[in-house]
Every structure is written in structure tokens, then in C-alpha cells.
C-alpha positions in Angstrom: 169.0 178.4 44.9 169.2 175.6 47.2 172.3 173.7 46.8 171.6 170.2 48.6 168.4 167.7 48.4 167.3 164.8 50.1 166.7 161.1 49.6 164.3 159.0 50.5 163.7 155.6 49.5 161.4 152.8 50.3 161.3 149.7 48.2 162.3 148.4 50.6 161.0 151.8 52.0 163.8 154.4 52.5 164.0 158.1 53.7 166.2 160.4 52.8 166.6 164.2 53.0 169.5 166.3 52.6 170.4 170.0 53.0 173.3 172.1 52.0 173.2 176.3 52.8 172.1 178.1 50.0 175.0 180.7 51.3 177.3 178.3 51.4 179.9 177.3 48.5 179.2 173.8 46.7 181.3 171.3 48.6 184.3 169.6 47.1 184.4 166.7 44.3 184.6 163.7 47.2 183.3 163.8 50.6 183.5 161.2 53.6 180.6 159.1 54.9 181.0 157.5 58.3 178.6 154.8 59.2 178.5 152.3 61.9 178.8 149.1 60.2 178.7 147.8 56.9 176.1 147.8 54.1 173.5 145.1 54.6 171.4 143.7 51.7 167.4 143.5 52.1 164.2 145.3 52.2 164.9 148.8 54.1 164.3 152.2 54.1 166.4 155.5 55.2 166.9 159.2 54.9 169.5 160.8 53.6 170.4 164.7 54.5 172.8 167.4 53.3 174.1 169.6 56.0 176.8 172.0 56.7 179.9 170.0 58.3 181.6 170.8 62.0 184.8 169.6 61.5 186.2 173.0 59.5 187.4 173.4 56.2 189.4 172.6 53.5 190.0 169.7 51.2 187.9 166.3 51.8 189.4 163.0 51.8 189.4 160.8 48.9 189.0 157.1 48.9 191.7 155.3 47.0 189.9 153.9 44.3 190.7 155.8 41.2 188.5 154.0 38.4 185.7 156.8 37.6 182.5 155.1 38.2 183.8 152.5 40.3 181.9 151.1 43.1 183.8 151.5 46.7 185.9 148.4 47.6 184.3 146.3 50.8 186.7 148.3 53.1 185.3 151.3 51.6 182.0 150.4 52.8 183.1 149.5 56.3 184.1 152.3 57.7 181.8 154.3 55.2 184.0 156.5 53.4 182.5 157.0 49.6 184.8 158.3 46.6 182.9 160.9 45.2 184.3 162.2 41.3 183.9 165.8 40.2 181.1 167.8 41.1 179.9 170.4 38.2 181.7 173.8 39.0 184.8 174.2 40.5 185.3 176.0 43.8 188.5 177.1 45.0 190.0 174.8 48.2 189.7 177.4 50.9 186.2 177.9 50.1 185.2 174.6 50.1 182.9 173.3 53.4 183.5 170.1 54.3 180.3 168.0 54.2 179.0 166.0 57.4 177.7 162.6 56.2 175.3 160.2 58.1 174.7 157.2 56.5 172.3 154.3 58.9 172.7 151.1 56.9 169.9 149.6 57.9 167.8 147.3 55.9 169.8 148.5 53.0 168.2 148.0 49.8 170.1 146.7 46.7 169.3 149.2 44.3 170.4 152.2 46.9 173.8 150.1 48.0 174.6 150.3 44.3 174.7 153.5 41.9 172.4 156.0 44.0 173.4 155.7 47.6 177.3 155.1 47.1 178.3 158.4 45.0 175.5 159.9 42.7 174.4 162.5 45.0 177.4 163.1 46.7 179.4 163.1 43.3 177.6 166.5 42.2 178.0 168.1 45.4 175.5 167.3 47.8 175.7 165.7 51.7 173.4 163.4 52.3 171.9 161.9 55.7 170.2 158.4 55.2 168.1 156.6 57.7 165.5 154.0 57.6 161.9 155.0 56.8 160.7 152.1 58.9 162.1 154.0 62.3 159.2 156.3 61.0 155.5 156.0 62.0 154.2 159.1 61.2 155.1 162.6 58.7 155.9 164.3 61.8 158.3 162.4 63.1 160.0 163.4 59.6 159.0 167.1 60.3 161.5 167.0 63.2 164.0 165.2 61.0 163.9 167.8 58.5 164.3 170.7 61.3 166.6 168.9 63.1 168.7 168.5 59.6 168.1 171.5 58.2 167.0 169.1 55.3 166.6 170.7 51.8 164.7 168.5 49.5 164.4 164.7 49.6 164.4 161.6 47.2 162.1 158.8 47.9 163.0 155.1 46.7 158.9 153.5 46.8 156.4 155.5 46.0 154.5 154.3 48.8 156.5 152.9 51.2 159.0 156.1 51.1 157.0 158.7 49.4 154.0 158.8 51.5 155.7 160.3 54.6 157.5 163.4 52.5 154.2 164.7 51.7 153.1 168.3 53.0 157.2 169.1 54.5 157.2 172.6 52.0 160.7 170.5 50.4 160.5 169.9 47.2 161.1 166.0 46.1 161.5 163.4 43.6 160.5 159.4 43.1 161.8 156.6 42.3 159.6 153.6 41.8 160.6 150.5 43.5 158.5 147.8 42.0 155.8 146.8 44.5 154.8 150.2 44.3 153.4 150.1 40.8 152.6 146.1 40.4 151.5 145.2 44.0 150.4 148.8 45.9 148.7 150.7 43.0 145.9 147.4 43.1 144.6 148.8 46.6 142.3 151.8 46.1 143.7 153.4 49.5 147.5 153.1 48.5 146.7 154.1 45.1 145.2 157.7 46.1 148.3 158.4 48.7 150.5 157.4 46.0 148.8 160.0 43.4 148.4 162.8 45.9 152.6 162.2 46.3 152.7 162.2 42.5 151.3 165.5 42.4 153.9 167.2 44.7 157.1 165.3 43.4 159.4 167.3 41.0 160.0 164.3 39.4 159.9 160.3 39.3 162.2 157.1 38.1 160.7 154.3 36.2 163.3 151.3 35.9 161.5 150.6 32.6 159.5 151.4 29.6 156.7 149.0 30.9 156.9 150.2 34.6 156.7 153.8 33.2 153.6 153.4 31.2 152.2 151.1 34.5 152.6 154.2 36.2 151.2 156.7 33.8 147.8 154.6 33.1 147.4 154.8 37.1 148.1 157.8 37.4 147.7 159.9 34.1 148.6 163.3 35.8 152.3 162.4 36.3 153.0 161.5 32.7 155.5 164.5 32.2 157.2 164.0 35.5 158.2 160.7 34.5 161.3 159.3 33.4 163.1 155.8 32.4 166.7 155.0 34.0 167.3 151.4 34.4 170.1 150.5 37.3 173.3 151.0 36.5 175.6 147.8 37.4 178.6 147.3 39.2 180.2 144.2 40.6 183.0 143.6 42.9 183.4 140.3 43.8 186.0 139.6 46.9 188.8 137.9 45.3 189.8 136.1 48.7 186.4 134.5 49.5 186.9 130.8 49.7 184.5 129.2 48.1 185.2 125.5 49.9 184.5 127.4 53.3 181.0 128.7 51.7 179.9 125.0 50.9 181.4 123.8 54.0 179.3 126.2 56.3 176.4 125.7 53.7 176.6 121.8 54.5 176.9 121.2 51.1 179.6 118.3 50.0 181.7 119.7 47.9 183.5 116.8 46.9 180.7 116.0 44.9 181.2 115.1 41.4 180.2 118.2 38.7 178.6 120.0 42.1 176.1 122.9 40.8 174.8 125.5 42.8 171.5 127.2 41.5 172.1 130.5 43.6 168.2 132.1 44.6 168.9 135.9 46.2 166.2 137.8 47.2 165.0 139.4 50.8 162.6 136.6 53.2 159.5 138.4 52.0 156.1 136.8 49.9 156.4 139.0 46.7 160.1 137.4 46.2 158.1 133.7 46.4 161.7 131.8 47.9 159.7 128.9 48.1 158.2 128.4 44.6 160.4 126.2 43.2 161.7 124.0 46.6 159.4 121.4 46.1 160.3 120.8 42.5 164.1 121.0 43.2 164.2 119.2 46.0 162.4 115.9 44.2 165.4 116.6 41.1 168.2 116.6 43.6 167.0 113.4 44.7 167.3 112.3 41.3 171.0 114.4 41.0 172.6 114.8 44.4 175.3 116.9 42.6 172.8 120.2 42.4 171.7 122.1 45.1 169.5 125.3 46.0 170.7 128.0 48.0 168.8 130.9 49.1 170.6 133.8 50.3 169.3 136.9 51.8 168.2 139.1 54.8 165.1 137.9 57.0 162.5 141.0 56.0 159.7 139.3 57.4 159.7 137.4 60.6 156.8 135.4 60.1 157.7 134.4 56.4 160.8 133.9 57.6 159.9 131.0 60.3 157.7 129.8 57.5 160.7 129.4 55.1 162.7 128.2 57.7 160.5 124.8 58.7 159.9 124.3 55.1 164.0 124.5 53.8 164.8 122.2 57.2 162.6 119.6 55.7 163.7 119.7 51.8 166.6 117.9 50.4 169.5 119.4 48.4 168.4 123.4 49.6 170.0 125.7 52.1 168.9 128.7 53.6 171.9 131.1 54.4 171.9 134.9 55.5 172.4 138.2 54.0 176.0 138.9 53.2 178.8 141.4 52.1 178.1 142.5 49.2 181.5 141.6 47.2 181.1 137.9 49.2 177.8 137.3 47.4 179.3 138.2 44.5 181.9 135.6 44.9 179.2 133.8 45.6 177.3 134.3 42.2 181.0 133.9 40.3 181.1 130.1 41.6 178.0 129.5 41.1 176.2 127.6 38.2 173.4 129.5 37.8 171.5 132.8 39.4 167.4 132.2 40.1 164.9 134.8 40.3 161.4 133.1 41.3 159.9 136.6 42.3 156.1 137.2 42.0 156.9 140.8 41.1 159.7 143.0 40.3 161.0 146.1 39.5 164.3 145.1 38.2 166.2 142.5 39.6 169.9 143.7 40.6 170.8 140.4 41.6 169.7 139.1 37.4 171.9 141.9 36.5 174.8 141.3 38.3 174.8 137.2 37.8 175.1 138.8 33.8 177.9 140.9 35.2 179.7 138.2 36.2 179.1 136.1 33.4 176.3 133.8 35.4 173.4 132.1 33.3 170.1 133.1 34.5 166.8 131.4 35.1 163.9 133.8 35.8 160.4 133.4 36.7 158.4 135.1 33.9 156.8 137.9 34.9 157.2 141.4 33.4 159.9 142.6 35.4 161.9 139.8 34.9 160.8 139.6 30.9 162.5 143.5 30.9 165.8 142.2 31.0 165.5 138.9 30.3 165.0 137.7 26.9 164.4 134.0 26.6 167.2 131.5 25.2 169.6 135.0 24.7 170.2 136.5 27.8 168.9 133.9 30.7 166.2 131.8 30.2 162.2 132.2 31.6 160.2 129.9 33.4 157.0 129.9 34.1 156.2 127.0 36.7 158.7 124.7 38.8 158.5 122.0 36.3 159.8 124.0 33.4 161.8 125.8 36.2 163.6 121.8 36.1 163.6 121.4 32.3 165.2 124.3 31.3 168.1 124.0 34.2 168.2 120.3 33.1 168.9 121.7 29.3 171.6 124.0 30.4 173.5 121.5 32.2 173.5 119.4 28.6 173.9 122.4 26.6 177.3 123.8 27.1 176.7 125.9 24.0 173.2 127.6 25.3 175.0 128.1 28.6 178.3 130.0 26.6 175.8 132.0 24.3 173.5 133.1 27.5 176.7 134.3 29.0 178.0 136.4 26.5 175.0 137.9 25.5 174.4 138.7 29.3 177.1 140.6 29.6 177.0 142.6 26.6 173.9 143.8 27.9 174.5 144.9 30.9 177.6 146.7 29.4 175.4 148.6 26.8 171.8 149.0 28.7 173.1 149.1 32.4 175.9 151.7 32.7 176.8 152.8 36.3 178.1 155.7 34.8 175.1 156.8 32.4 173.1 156.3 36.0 174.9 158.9 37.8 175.0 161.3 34.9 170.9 160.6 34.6 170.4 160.9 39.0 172.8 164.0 38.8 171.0 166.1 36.1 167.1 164.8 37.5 168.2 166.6 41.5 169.0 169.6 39.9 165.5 170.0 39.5 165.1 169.7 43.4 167.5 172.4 43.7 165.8 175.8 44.4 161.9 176.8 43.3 159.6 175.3 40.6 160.3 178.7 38.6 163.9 178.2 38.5 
């Protein structure tokens, strides 16, 4: 039986693919990843492969962090090195290969930066290689990634964007659903065939929801027992040295300002995530209040958008436009913040509305389904569904100490019950095993 599989993902488009020797033993419980540069935030894509390391044998280096389930500290990230708990059976030391990692942290998506690309895989004894899927233009240039690999199986984050270019390889794959996928792709009659022919040769696919499951099934109704429901499993790490008066000061925000409040927006310079829905309507309230203030954080995805967004933020009073960032900065970020926005057109499931609860950060969401998944109106966050009430409802939270205290606590509690990082891996982990060896197994 094949021991190792590959990843691919794409909601942001990623690749990846994975091998480990069937003759060889099942590598140790942690395993090292060295990549180039840190983790970046965004729309991406990448492949990840398995392979037989060069560097000899014996026991693999573990990461400091001890807390099981723990996401890697920022230094972790940098120089790549992943702490990877048990793997299922137990080899004996001098058996043990020791597992080459490439990791390409490209446009890094945030639901592979969390749970999935950090440990899952590696944590039941595979070695992965990750690289973009946008450095791909074609199936074959995959082909020769899986030769050159010796790549395994794969595991495809988009449907489309990811999926599409794992087709026909003879390597047996699963899905995970990214969002766009299934409420943007699925409306366009050519996407929608590619996207059931890669159905049909996937071992298995992720839905983030109940909804986004049956979304999928109704389009395509030959998957239905292939599908599953794991929602994203939620760990934060804010950097306990970020200084915060340094973030305003860059952002050219006064921070001297009386009762200042920052209304955090995160999301990737692309249409779907709509950064621009509500500027008009805060800028006119800032006006009125000088002590709020916008600030949209994130990668540029799309050029053009992003020149777009650009010219319209340089023109709009109390909102700034900053970049993508380390991932424990932005969450320092969304801990001194007043309040996380999603204004997304669609989604899958927001990371950045899960990790604002985390961190015990009210929410204000733009109503749409996948925000409605995990949002529940005047309980967890609060849903809007145009900029005015977008204005209203922020208005009511900054007079409502008490519906700002209840949000919070509820918002945590269920991320803590309905978002466990560890009930993720334990879901990822038993799901590959079906990409290990042939259907009949």
C-alpha cells in the first residue's frame, strides 16, 4: 500500500502531491520543512509531495513547541520547520527515513497556512512537497512534477482552480472545496462539467459546511457519497511584541484620538471579497466620528482590482489600505482592534470571522450564506446586509457594551466547540488514508 499522498489546493488554487516508497518504513512522528521565506496570506495555490529524504537516517528534529495541536510559533514558520505529533504505528528509530520537505509559500492561502498545510499530513506520516498551482498552465507540466517527485497521490484545495490539473495522472486524489468553487464556478456550464469529471476520479471531497455540502451534491449528484463536512479547525497566535502604536503610526491613523476604533476588513485584493462595499458608507460616518477608521489588510491577488482599490481608498476619508502580513502580526492586529469585517460577496468559511471569535473580536459580516454558517445574528457577530445597516449595527455596538460582551463570549465558545484544530487533523488524517494504496484496499 502506498504510504504517502499529495496535496493540492486551489482556492486560492493550490497543488499539491506527495509520495513516500511503498518499501519504505512510515517516517517518524515530526519531520522538518525548509522553505525560503515565511508564510504569506492570500489567494494561492501549490503542490505538496512526499518523497524519500537524502540526508540519511535516523531521528527527525522536533520543533519546540510542545502543546498537541498547537500551531507553529512565527519563527517556526520562518525557517519552515513544522512540529509534527504522533503518526499511527510506531517504527523503531533506526528504521525510520527521514522525510525531505519542500514547502513554496507562495500565495499561501489561509485555510492551508492553518490546520492542513502546517502538520495534518505530516503528523500521520507523510512528506509533503507544496507549490503553487498558478506556476502551472497545463496537466503536463504536473505530469513532470509527479515523475520528477515520485508523487504518490495528491489533495486539491478548489475544486476547479486545483482539482482540474490532477485529472488523468493514474494518482489517486481527494477535494477540498474552497468556496468560489461551488458558489461562483459551478454557475458556468464549462467549469461546472471539468469540476464533475474531477468529481468522478476523486477518492474523496471536503465541504466546510452542511449547506456547501448539499450545494455541491445538487450540482453534482454523483459525488454524494464521496462527500464529507469538516469545518476549519482554528488556531491563533497573536505576536505578543507587536506594537500596536507603531501599526497606527505606519497606518497614518492618529492614535491619540479619543475612544479610537478600528473596524479591521481582511480579505485578499480580489472582486468576490467586495473590499470596497462598504468605503463609501464609512467614509461619510467617519466624517461624522473621526475616532473610527477602516483598515483593509491583505495580499494584492489581482493587479487590476488592486489599482482599482488603490485610487478609490487614496480618495476616502478615515480608511487605509495596508499589505498582507505575518500571520501572528495580524492577529495582534485583530486583538486591538474593535471589530473584524467580512463584506465578501461569497465565501466558503471565513478564517479571518473565526479567528476575530478566537480572539474575543465582535464580528460584522455581510449576509450571505457562508458568512450566515457561522454567524448567527445578535449571538455570535452580527449580519448586514447593505452599507447603511453595515453603519447602524457598528453604531449599536459602540452603545451597547452588553451586545458587544455577549457577542464575544458566545464567539468564542463556538469556535472552541465547532472549530477544533485538533478534531481537523484527526478528520484530514483518517480521509488520506483512503488515498493510500488502491480503490479495493
Amino acid at each position: 500500500m502506498a504510504r504517502a499522498a499529495a496535496a493540492a489546493c486551489g482556492s486560492c488554487s493550490w497543488q499539491c502531491c506527495a509520495r513516500t516508497p511503498a518499501t519504505r518504513s512510515r517516517p517518524s512522528a515530526s519531520g522538518r520543512c525548509r522553505a525560503p521565506g515565511p508564510a504569506k496570506s492570500g489567494a494561492g495555490g501549490g503542490v505538496w509531495g512526499w518523497g524519500r529524504g537524502t540526508r540519511g537516517r535516523g531521528a527527525l528534529s522536533q520543533a519546540p513547541s510542545s502543546r498537541a495541536g498547537a500551531a507553529p510559533s512565527r519563527a517556526h514558520k520562518r525557517t519552515g520547520r513544522c512540529r509534527l505529533p504522533g503518526a499511527r504505528g510506531s517504527v523503531p528509530p533506526a528504521r525510520r527515513s527521514c522525510p525531505r520537505v519542500f514547502v513554496r509559500p507562495a500565495r499561501w492561502p489561509r485555510a492551508l497556512r492553518r490546520g492542513l498545510s502546517r502538520a495534518h499530513l505530516e503528523a500521520a506520516g507523510h512528506v509533503c512537497v507544496l507549490k503553487d498551482a498558478f506556476d502551472f498552465e497545463s496537466p503536463s507540466e504536473i505530469a513532470n512534477l509527479i515523475l520528477a517527485e515520485n508523487c504518490e497521490a495528491a489533495l486539491a484545495l478548489h475544486l476547479y482552480r486545483g482539482g482540474r490539473l490532477l485529472q488523468g495522472h493514474q494518482i489517486p486524489f481527494g477535494i477540498i472545496f474552497g468556496g468560489t468553487d461551488v458558489n461562483e464556478d459551478a454557475n458556468q456550464e464549462e467549469k461546472n462539467t471539468v469540476m464533475g469529471r474531477v468529481l468522478e476520479e476523486a477518492r474523496f471531497a471536503v465541504a466546510f459546511t452542511e449547506s456547501m455540502k448539499e450545494m455541491a451534491q445538487a450540482q453534482w449528484p454523483h459525488a454524494k457519497g464521496k462527500i464529507y463536512v469538516q469545518s476549519q479547525g482554528i488556531a491563533t497566535t497573536p505576536n505578543a511584541a507587536f506594537n500596536w502604536n507603531t501599526f497606527l503610526q505606519r497606518s497614518e491613523i492618529n492614535h491619540s484620538a479619543d475612544n479610537l476604533h478600528i473596524f479591521l476588513l481582511i480579505c485578499g485584493l480580489r472582486q468576490v471579497k467586495d473590499p470596497l462595499y462598504l468605503v463609501d458608507a464609512f467614509s461619510e460616518w467617519h466624517q461624522e466620528e473621526p475616532s473610527v477608521y477602516l483598515v483593509i489588510a491583505g495580499p494584492e491577488v489581482d493587479p487590476v482590482f488592486t489599482r482599482e482599490v488603490k485610487a478609490k481608498v487614496r480618495r476616502a476619508a478615515g480608511v487605509r489600505l495596508i499589505g498582507e502580513m505575518p500571520q501572528e502580526d495580524l492577529h495582534a492586529v485583530v486583538k486591538n482592534c474593535f471589530a473584524v469585517v467580512n463584506s465578501s460577496v461569497s465565501e466558503g468559511m471565513s478564517a479571518a470571522i473565526l479567528e476575530a471569535m478566537d480572539l474575543e473580536v465582535p464580528v460584522l459580516a455581510r449576509n450571505i450564506p457562508g458568512n450566515a454558517a457561522v454567524v448567527k445574528h445578535e449571538v455570535t457577530g452580527l449580519l448586514f446586509s447593505n452599507p447603511q445597516e453595515f453603519v447602524h449595527l457598528a453604531k449599536r455596538l459602540l452603545s451597547e457594551p452588553a451586545l458587544e460582551k455577549e457577542i464575544v463570549v458566545n464567539g468564542r465558545e463556538y469556535v472552541r466547540t465547532y472549530h477544533s484544530w485538533q478534531v481537523e487533523r484527526d478528520t484530514y488524517q483518517q480521509l488520506i488514508r483512503k488515498l493510500e494504496g488502491s480503490t479495493e484496499d
